[in-house]
Biopython code that builds the backbone (N, CA, C, O; Angstrom):
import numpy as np
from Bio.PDB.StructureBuilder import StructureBuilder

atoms = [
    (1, "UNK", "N", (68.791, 81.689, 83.508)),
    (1, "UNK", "CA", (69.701, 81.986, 84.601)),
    (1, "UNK", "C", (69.802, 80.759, 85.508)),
    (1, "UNK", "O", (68.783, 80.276, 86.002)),
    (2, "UNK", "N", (71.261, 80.145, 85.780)),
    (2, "UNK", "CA", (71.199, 79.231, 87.177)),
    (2, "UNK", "C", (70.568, 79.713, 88.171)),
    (2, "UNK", "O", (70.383, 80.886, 88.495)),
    (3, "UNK", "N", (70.145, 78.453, 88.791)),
    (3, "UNK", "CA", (69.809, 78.886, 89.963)),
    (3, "UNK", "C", (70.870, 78.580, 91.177)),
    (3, "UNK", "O", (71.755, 77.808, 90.809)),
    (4, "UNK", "N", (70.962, 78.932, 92.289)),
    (4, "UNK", "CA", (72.251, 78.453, 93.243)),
    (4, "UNK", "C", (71.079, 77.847, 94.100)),
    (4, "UNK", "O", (69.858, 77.736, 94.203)),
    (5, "UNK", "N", (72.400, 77.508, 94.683)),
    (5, "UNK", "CA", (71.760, 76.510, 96.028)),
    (5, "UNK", "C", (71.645, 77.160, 97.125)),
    (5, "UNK", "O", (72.254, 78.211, 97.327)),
    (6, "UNK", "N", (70.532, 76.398, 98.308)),
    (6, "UNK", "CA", (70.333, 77.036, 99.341)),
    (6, "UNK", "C", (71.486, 77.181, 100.038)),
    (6, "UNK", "O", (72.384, 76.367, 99.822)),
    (7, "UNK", "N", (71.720, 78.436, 101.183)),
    (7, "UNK", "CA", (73.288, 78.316, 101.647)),
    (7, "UNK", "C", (72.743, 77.112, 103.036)),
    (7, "UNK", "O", (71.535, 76.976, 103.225)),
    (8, "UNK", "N", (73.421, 76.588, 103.615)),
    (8, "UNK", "CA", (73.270, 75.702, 104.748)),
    (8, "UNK", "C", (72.674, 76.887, 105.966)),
    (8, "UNK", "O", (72.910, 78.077, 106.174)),
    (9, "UNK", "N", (71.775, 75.835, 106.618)),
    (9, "UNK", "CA", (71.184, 76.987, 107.724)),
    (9, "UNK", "C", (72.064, 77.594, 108.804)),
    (9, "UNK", "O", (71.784, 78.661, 109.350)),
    (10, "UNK", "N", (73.502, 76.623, 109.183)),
    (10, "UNK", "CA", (74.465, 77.119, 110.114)),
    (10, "UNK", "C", (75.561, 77.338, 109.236)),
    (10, "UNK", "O", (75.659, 76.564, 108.284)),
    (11, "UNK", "N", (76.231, 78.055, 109.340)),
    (11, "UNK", "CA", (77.883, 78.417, 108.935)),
    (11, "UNK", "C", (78.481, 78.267, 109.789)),
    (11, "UNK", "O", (78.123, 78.993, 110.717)),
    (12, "UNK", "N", (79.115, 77.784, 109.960)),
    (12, "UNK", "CA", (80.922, 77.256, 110.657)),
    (12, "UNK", "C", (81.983, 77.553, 110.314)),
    (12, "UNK", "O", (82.729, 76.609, 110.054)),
    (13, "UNK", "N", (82.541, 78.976, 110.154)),
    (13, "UNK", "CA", (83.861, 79.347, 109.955)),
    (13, "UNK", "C", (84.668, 79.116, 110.983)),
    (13, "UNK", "O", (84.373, 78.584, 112.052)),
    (14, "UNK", "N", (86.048, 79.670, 110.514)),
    (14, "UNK", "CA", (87.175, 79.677, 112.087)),
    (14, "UNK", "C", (86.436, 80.206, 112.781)),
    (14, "UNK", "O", (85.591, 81.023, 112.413)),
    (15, "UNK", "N", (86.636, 79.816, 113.943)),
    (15, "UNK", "CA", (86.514, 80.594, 115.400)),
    (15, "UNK", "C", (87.669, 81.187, 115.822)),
    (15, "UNK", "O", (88.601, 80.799, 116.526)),
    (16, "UNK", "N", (87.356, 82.478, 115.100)),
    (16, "UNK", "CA", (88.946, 83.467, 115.266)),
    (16, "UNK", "C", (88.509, 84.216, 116.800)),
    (16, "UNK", "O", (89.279, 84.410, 117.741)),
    (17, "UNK", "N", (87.155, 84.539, 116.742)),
    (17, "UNK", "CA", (86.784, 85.523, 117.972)),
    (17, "UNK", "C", (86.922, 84.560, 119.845)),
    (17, "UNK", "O", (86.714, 85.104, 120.929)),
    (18, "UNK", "N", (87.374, 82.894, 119.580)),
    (18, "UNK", "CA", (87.391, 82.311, 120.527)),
    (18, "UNK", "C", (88.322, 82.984, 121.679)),
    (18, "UNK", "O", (87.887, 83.164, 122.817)),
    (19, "UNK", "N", (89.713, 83.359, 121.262)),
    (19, "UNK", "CA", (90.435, 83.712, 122.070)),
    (19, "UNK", "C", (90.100, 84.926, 122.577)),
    (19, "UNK", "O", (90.373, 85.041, 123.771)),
    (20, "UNK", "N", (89.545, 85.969, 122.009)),
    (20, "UNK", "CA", (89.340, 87.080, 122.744)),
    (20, "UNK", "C", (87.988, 86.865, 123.586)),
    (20, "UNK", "O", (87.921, 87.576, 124.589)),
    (21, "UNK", "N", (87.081, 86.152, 123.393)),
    (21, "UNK", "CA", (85.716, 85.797, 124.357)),
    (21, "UNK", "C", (86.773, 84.846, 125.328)),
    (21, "UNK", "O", (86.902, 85.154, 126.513)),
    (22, "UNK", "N", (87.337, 83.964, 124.898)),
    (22, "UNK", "CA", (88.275, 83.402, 126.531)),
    (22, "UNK", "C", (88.928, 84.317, 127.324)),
    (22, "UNK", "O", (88.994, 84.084, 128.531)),
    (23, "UNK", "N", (89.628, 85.731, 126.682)),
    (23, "UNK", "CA", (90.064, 86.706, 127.501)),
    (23, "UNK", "C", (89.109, 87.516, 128.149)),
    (23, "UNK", "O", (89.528, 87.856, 129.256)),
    (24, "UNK", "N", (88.041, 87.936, 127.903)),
    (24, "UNK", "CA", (87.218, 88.708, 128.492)),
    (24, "UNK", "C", (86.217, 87.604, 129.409)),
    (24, "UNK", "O", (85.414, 88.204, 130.122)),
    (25, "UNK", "N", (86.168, 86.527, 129.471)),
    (25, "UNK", "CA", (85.570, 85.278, 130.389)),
    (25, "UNK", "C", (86.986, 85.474, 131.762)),
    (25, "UNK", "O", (86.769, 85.254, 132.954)),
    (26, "UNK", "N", (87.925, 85.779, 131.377)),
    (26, "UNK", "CA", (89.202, 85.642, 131.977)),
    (26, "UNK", "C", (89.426, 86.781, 132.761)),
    (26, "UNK", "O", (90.300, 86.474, 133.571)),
    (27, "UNK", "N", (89.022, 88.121, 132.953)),
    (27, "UNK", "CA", (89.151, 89.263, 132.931)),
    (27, "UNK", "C", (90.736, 89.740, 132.823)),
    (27, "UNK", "O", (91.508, 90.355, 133.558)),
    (28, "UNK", "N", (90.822, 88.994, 131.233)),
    (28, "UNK", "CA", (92.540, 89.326, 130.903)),
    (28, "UNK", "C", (92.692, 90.237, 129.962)),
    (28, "UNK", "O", (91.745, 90.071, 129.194)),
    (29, "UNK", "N", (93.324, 91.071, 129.603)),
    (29, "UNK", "CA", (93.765, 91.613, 128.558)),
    (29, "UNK", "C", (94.489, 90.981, 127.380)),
    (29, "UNK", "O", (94.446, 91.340, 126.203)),
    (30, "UNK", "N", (95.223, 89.881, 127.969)),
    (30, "UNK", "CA", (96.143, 88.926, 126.766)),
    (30, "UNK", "C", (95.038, 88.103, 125.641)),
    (30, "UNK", "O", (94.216, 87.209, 125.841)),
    (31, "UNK", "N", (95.454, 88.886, 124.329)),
    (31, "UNK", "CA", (94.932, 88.147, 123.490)),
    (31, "UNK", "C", (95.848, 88.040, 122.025)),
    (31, "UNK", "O", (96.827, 88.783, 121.956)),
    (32, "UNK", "N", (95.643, 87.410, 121.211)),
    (32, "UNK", "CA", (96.224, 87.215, 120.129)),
    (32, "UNK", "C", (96.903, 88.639, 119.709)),
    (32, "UNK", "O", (98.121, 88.756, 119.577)),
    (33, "UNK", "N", (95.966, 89.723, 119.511)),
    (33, "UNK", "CA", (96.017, 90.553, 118.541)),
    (33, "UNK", "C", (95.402, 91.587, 119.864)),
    (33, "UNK", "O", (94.311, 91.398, 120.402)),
    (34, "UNK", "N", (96.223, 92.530, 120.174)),
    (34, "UNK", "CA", (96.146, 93.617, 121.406)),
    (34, "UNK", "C", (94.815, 94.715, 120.545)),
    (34, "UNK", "O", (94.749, 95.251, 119.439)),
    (35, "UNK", "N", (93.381, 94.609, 122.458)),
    (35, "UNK", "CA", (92.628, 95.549, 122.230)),
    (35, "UNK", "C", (93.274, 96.846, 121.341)),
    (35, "UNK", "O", (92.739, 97.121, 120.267)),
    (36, "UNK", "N", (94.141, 97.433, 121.696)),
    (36, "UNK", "CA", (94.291, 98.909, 121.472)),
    (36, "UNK", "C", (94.509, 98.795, 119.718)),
    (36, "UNK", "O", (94.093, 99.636, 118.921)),
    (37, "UNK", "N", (95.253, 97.556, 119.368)),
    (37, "UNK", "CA", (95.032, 97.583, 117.792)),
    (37, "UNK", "C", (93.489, 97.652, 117.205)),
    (37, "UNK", "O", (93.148, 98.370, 116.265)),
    (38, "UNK", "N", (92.629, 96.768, 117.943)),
    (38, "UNK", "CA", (91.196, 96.538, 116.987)),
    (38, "UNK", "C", (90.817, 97.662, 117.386)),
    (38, "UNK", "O", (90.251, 98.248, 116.463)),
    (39, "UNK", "N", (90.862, 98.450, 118.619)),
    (39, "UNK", "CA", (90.233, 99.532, 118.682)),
    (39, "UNK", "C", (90.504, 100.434, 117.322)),
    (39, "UNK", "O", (89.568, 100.737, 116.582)),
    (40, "UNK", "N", (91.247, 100.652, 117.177)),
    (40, "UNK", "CA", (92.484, 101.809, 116.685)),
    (40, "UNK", "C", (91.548, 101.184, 114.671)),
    (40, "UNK", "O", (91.158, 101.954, 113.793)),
    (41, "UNK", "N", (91.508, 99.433, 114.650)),
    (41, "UNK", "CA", (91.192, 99.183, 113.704)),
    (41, "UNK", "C", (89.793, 99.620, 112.917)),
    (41, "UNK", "O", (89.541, 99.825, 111.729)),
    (42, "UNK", "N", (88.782, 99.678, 114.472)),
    (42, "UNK", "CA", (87.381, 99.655, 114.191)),
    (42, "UNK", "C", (87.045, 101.270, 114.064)),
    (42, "UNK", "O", (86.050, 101.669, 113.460)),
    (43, "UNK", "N", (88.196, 102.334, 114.843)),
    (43, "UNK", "CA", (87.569, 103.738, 114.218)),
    (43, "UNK", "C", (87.742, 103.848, 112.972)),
    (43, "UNK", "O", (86.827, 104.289, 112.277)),
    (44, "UNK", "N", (89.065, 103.434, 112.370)),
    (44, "UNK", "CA", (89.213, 103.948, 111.492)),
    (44, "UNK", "C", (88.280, 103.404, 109.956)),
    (44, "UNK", "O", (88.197, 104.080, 108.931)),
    (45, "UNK", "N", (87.529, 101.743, 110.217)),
    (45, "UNK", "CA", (86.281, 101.264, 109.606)),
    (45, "UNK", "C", (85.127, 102.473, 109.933)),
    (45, "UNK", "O", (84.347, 102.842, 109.056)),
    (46, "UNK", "N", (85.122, 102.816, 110.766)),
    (46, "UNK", "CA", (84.015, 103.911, 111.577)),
    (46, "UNK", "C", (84.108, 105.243, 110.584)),
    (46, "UNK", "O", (83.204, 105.710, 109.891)),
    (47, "UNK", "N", (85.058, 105.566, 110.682)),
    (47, "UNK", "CA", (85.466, 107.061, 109.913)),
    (47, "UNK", "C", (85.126, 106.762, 108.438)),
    (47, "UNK", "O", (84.479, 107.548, 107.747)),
    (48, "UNK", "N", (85.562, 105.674, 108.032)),
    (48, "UNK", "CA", (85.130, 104.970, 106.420)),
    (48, "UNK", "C", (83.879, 105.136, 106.070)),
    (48, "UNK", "O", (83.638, 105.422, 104.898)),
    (49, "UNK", "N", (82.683, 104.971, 107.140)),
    (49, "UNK", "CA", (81.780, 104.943, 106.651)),
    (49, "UNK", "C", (80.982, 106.110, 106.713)),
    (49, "UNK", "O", (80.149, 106.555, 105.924)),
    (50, "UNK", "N", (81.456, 106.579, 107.956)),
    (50, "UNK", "CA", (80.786, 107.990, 107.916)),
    (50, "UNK", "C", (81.443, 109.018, 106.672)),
    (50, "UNK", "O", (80.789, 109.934, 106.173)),
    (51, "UNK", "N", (82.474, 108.771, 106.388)),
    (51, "UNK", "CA", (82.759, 109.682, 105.029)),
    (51, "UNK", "C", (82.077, 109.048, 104.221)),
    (51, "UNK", "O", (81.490, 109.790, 103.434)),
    (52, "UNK", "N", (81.915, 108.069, 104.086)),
    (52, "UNK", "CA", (80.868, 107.756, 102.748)),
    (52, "UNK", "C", (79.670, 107.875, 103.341)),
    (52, "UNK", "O", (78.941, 107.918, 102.350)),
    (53, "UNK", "N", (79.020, 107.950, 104.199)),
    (53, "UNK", "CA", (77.536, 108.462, 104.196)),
    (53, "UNK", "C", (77.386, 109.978, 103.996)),
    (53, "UNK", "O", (76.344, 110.475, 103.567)),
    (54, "UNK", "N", (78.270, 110.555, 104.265)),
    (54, "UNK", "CA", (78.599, 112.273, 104.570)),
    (54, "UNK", "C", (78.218, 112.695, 102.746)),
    (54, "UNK", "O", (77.464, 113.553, 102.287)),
    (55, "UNK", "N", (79.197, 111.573, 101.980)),
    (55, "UNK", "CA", (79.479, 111.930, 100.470)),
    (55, "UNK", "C", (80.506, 112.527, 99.633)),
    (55, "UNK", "O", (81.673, 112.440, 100.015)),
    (56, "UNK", "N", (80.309, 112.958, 98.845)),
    (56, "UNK", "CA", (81.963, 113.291, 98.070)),
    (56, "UNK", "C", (81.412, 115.005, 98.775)),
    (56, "UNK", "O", (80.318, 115.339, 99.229)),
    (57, "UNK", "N", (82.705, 115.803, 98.605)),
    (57, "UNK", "CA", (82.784, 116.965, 98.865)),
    (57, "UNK", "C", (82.390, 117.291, 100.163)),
    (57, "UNK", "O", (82.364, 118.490, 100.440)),
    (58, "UNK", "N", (82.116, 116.577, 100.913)),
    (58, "UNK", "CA", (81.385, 116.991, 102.720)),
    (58, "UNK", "C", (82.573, 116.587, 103.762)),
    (58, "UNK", "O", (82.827, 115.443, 104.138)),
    (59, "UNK", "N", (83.003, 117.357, 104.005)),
    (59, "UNK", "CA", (83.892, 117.135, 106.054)),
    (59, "UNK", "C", (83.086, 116.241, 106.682)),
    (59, "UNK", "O", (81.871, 116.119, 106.840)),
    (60, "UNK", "N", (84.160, 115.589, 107.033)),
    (60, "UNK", "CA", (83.638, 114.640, 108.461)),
    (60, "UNK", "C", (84.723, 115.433, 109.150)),
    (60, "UNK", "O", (85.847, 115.722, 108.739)),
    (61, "UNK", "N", (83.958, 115.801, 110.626)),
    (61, "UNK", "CA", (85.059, 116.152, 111.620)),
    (61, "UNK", "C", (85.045, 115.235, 112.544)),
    (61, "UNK", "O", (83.912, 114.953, 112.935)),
    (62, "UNK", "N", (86.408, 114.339, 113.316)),
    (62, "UNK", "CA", (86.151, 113.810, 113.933)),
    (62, "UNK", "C", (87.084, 113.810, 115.041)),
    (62, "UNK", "O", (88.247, 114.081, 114.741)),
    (63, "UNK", "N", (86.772, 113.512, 116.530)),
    (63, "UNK", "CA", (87.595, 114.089, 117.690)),
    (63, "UNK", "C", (88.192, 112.792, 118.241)),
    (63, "UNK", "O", (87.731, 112.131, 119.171)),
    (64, "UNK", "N", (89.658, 112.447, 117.283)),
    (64, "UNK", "CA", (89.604, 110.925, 117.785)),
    (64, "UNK", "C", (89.947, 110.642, 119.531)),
    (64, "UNK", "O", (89.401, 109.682, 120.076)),
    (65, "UNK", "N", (90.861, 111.531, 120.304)),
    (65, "UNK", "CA", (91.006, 111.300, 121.723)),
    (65, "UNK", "C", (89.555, 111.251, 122.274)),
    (65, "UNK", "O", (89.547, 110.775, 123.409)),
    (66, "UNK", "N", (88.418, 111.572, 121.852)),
    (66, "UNK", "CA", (87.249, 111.585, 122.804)),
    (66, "UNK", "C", (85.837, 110.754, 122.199)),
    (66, "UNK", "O", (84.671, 110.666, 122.583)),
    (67, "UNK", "N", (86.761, 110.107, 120.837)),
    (67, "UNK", "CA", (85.672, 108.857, 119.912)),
    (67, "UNK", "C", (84.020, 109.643, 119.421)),
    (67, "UNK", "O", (82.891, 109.157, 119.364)),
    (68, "UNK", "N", (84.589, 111.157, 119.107)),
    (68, "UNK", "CA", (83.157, 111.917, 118.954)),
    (68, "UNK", "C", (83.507, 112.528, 117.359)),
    (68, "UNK", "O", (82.677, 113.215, 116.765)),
]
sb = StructureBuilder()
sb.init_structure("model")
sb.init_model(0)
sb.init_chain("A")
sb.init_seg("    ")
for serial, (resi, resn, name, xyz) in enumerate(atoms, 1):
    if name == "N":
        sb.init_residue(resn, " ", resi, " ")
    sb.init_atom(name, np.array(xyz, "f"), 0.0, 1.0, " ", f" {name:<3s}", serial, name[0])
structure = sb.get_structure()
């Protein structure tokens, strides 16, 4: 079997998250890509996983106006 190489101790990708840490340094709302989308983005990652921890055949109930 190859072996791979060590990965480098820092990673340096884009700095996509710059503009929204400059908006919240800012106490602005203006950012690339509007809170209410990532919100809206991250329940529905949220709900993803709890149905797959739940399993096949099991309800997830979930109360999205109150994030419960």
């Amino acid at each position: 079997m190859d072996q791979f190489p060590e990965p480098p101790k820092h990673c340096r990708g884009p700095r996509i998250f710059l503009p929204t840490l400059d908006a919240c340094h800012a106490h602005s709302s203006e950012t690339s890509v509007p809170f209410e989308y990532g919100t809206r983005l991250t329940e529905f990652a949220i709900l993803g996983n709890l149905a797959q921890h739940a399993g096949l055949g099991h309800k997830v109930q979930w109360d999205g106006p109150n994030m419960k």
